[in-house]
N, C-alpha and C positions, 0 to 999 in steps of 0.2 A: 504494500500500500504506500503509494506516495505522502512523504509528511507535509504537514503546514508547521509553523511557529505560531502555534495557539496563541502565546504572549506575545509575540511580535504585533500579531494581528492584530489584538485586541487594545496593544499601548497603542498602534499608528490610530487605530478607531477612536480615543480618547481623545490624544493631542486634535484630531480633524475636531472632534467636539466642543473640543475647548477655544479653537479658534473659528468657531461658528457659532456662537451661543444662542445667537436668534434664529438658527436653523435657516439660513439665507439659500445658502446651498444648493443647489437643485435636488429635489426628496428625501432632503433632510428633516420637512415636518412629517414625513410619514416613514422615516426607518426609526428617526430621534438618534441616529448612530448607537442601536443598540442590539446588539447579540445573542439571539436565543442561544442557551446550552444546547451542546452538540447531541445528537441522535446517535441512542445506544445502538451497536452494531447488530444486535438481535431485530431494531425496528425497519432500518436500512436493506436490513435480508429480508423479510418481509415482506417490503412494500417493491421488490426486485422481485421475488414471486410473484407476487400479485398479479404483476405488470407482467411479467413476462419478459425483462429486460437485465441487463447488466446496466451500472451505470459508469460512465468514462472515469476512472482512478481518480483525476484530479478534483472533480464536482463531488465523487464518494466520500476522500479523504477529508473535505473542507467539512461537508457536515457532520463529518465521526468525530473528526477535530476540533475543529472551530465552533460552527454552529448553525444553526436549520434556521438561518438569515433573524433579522432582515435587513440589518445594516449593510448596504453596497449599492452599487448602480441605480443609477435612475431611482423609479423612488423605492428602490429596497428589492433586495433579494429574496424571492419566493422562498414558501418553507418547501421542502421538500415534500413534508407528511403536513395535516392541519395542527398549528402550536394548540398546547391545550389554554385555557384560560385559565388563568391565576385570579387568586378573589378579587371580586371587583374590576377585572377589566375583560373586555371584550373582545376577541379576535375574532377578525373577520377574512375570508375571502373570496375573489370577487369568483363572476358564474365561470370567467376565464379560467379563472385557476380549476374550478371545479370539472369544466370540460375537459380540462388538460389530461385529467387524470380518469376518466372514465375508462373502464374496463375494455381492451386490445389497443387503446388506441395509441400508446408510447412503443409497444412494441412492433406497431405496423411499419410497414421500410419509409425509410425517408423518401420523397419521392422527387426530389431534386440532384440531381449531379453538377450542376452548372447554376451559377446566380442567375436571378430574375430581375434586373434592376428595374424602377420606372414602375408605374400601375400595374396593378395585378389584375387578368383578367382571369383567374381562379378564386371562387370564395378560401379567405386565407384559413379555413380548416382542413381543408384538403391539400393544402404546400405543409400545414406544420404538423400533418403526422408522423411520429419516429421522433419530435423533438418534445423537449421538457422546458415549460417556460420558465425564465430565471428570473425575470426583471419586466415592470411595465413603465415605460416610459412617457407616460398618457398622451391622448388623441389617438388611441388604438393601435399603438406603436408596441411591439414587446422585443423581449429579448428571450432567443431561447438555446439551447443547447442540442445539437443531431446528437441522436442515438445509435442511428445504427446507418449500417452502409458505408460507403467510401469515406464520404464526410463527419465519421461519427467523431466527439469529442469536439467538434469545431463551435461554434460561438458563432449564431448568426440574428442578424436583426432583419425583422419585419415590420416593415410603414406601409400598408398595404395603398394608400391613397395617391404616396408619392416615390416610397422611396424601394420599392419592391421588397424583394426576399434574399437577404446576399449575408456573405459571412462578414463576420465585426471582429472576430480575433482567433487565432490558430486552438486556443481552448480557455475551459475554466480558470485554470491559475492566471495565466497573461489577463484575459477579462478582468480578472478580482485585484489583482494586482499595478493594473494599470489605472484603477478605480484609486487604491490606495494610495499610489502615488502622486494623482493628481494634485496641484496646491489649493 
């Protein structure tokens, strides 16, 4: 299993906090730069059953490691599984996340080999089978992760109005990381 630096991670997440304290940031009022506890390796296996999929090393380790989001990109990194609710607060997610994860449909093949730049003239649930969304960047913009097929482990964004279906980063870590280093 590839490692993260849990601590690494988690001081860079602070310092960005500290020097954003009104949450200025782009989707920093809706992650708050804070980290769910990471997902025991027993629920991770699980929900790879479920599915019917493996998931690419780098995106696996981050949430065994680190944490089932939602501090990172855009406005926050998707949980992998639904976070439970802690007294008194509420977790929500949205019908996206929820189609995301309906039963074959991560496992189905990704059905792109080549980017799609420019309007889509596919309804974008049928380009984003085989991916797991990471990130929503609002105006129906997301980020997701291919699963499987040539392009699995890659990082692609879809703007379905403008900016079609193309890949944003060779994977998870460089994605997360590239977040992190942002100033």
């Amino acid at each position: 299993m590839e490692s993260w630096d849990e601590d690494g991670v988690r001081v860079r997440i602070r310092q960005m906090a500290a020097r954003d304290p009104d949450r200025e940031r782009f989707g920093a009022d809706t992650h708050r730069y804070e980290l769910a506890p990471a997902l025991p390796e027993a629920e991770i296996t699980a929900f790879e059953t479920a599915h019917g999929i493996d998931l690419p090393a780098e995106y696996r380790s981050f949430v065994a490691q680190v944490g089932n989001g939602p501090a990172g990109p855009g406005h926050g990194l998707m949980p992998l599984t639904a976070p439970r609710a802690q007294a008194g607060e509420e977790w929500a997610v949205d019908d996206e996340w929820e189609e995301d994860r309906l039963p074959g449909r991560l496992a189905e093949p990704f059905p792109l080999t080549q980017p799609l730049p420019g309007r889509l003239g596919a309804p974008a649930d049928e380009l984003t089978r085989g991916t797991l969304m990471l990130a929503e960047e609002g105006c129906g913009m997301y980020v997701r992760l291919v699963l499987s097929g040539p392009r699995a482990g890659e990082v692609w964004r879809i703007d379905p109005d403008w900016g079609g279906f193309v890949p944003s980063s060779p994977g998870f870590r460089t994605w997360y990381t590239d977040w992190l280093q942002r100033p």
